[in-house]
C-alpha positions in Angstrom: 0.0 0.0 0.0 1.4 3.5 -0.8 0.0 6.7 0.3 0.2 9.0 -2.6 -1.2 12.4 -1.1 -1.1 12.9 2.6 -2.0 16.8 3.7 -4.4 19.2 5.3 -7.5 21.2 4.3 -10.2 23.4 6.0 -13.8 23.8 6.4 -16.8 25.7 7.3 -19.6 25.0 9.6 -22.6 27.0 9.7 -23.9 28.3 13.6 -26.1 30.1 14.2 -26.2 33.8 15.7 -28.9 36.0 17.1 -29.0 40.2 16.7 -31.6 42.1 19.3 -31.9 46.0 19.5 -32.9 47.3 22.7 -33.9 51.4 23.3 -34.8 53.7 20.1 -33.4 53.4 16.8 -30.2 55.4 16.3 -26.0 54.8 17.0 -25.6 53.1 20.5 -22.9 50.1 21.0 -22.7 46.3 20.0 -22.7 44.3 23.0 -20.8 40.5 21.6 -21.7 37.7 23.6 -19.5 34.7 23.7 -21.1 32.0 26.5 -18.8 29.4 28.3 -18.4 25.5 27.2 -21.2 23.1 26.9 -23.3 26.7 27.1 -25.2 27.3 23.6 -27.1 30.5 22.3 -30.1 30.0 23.7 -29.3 29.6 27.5 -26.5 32.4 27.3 -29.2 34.5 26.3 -31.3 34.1 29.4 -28.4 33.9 31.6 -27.2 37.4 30.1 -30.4 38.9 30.1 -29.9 41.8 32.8 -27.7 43.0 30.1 -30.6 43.4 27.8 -31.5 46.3 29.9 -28.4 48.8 28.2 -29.9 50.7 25.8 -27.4 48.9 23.0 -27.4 46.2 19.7 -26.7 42.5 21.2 -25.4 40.1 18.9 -25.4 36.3 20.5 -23.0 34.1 18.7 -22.6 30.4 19.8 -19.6 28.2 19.2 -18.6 26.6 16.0 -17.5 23.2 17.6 -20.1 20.3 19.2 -19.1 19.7 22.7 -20.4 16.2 23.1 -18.5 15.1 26.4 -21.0 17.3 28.5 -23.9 15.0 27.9 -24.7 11.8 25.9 -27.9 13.4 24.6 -27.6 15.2 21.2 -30.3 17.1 21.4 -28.6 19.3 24.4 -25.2 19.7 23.3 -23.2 21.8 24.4 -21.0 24.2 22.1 -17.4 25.3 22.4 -15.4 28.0 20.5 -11.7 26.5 20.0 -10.3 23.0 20.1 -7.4 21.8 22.2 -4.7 19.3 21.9 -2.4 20.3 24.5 -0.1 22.4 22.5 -0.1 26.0 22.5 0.4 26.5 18.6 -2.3 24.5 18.2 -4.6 26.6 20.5 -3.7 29.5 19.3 -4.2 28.4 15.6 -8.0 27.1 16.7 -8.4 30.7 18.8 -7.5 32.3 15.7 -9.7 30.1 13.0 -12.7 31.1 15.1 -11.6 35.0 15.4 -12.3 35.3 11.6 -15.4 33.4 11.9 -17.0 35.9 14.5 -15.1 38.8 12.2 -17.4 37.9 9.3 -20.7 37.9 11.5 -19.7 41.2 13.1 -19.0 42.6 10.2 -21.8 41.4 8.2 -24.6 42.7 10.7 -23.0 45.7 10.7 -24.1 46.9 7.6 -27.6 47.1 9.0 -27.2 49.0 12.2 -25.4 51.9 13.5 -22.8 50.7 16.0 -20.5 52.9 17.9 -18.7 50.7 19.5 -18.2 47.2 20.2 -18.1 45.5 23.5 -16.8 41.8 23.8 -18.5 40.1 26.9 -16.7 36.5 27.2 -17.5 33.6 29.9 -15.0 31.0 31.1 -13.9 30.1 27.4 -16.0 32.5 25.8 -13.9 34.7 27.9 -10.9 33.4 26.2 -11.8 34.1 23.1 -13.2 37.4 23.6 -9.8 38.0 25.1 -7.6 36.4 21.9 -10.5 38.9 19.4 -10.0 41.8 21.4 -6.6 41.7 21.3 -6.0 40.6 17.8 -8.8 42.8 16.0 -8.0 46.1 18.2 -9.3 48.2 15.2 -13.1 46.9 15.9 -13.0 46.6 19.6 -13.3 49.4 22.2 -14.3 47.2 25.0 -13.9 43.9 26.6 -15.6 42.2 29.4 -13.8 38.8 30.6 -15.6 36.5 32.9 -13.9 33.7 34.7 -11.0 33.5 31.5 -8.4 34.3 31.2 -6.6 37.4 28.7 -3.6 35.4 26.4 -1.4 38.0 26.7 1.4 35.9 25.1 0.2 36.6 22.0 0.4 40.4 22.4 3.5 41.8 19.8 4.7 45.3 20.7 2.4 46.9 18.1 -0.5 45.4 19.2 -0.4 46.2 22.9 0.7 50.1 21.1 -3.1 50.0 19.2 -5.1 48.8 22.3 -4.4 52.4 24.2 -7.9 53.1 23.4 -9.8 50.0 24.6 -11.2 49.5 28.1 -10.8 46.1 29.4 -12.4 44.7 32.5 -11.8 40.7 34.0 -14.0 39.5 36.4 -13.0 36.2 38.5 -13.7 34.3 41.3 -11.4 33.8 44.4 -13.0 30.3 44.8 -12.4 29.7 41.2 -10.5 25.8 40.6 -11.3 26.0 37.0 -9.4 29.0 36.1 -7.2 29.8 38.3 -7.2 33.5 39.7 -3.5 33.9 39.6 -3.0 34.0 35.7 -5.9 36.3 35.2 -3.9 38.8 37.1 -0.9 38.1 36.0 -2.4 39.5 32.6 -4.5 42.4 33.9 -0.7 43.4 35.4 1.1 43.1 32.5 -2.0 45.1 30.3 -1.4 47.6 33.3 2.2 48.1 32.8 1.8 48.9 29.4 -0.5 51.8 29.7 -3.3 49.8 28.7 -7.1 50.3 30.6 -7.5 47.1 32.4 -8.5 46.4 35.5 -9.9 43.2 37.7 -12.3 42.3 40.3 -12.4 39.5 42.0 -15.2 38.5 44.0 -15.7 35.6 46.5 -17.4 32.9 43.7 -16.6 29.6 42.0 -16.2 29.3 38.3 -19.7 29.0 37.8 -21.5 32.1 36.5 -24.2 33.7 38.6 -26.2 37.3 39.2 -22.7 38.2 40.9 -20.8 38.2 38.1 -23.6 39.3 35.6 -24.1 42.4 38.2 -20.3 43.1 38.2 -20.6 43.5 34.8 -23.9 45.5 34.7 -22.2 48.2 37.0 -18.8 48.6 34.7 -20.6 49.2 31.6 -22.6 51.9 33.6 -19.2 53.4 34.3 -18.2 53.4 31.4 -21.3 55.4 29.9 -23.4 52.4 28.3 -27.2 53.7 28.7 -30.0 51.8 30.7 -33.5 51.9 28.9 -35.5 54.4 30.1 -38.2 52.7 32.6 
């Protein structure tokens, strides 16, 4: 037996994604939401619902790849956004593949609304990837909101961290946290710091698993950061 062609190719899967517009008609930001693994667009969307209430454009996006390890039942599949093998080239290769997936869907629904500025809100390895974007498409991103991720910072080149001057970043993470560990998370937030870049953290006293704490935490940063509530 001879092997005559031996190689690799790509392909495309087609997921599904979810625009709403909340408040009156006119510019306001695009709010991304990336949910956690074995999360899918449907539950993300109820669990990030007090979000709903920022007068904004919310695009939900769920993860190209079937995470079938979280239960036996098809039917409620979970979703993931990057495969991993163990080796970092790898991962970053998989974080990348699924950056200019999420590229195309931003920029395709922004031809029919009037965003002025985008907002990444990542959980756990959502929160990864909206990291790894962020970082890696700092022309379309103002700000980022990581939940219990952590930022890859090791993929940062000097002219990247240079163009994210203008972005505000914010992690949020739990002390109690054995999934992610707290430490790296920090680590990154330092190093963002030391370059003159907005980031901050805050860390409150939860596990990995996301809850009205964290979803709150959130809530109040955007406020800070002049994101409008709809008027009651």
């Amino acid at each position: 037996m001879d092997v005559l062609i031996s190689g690799k190719t790509s392909f495309k899967v087609e997921v599904p994604y979810k625009l709403i517009e909340t408040g009156d008609r006119g510019e306001k930001p695009l709010l991304v939401y990336l949910h956690g693994r074995g999360q899918n667009l449907e539950t993300f969307e109820k669990t990030m619902a007090p979000l709903l209430k920022f007068r904004a454009y919310h695009l939900f996006i769920q993860g190209p790849y079937a995470d079938s390890e979280m239960t036996g039942h098809r039917e409620k599949w979970g979703y993931m956004w990057y495969l991993y093998n163990g080796k970092q080239g790898s991962f970053i290769k998989s974080l990348e593949y699924t950056a200019e997936f999420i590229q195309e869907i931003v920029d395709h629904v922004r031809q029919f609304i009037q965003a002025n500025r985008l907002c990444l809100v990542g959980y756990s390895m959502g929160g990864y990837q909206a990291g790894y974007f962020g970082m890696t498409r700092w022309k379309h991103t103002n700000d980022m909101i990581v939940i219990a991720g952590r930022i890859k910072t090791e993929v940062l080149t000097q002219t990247r961290i240079s163009n994210m001057k203008h972005q505000q970043i914010l992690a949020i993470h739990g002390s109690k946290d054995e999934i992610v560990q707290l430490a790296p998370q920090q680590a990154a937030i330092d190093f963002l710091k030391s370059k003159n870049v907005q980031a901050e953290i805050r860390v409150l006293n939860e596990t990995h698993k996301l809850n009205s704490k964290y979803i709150h935490a959130a809530h109040n940063w955007l406020m800070e950061k002049g994101y409008e509530l709809l008027e009651n």
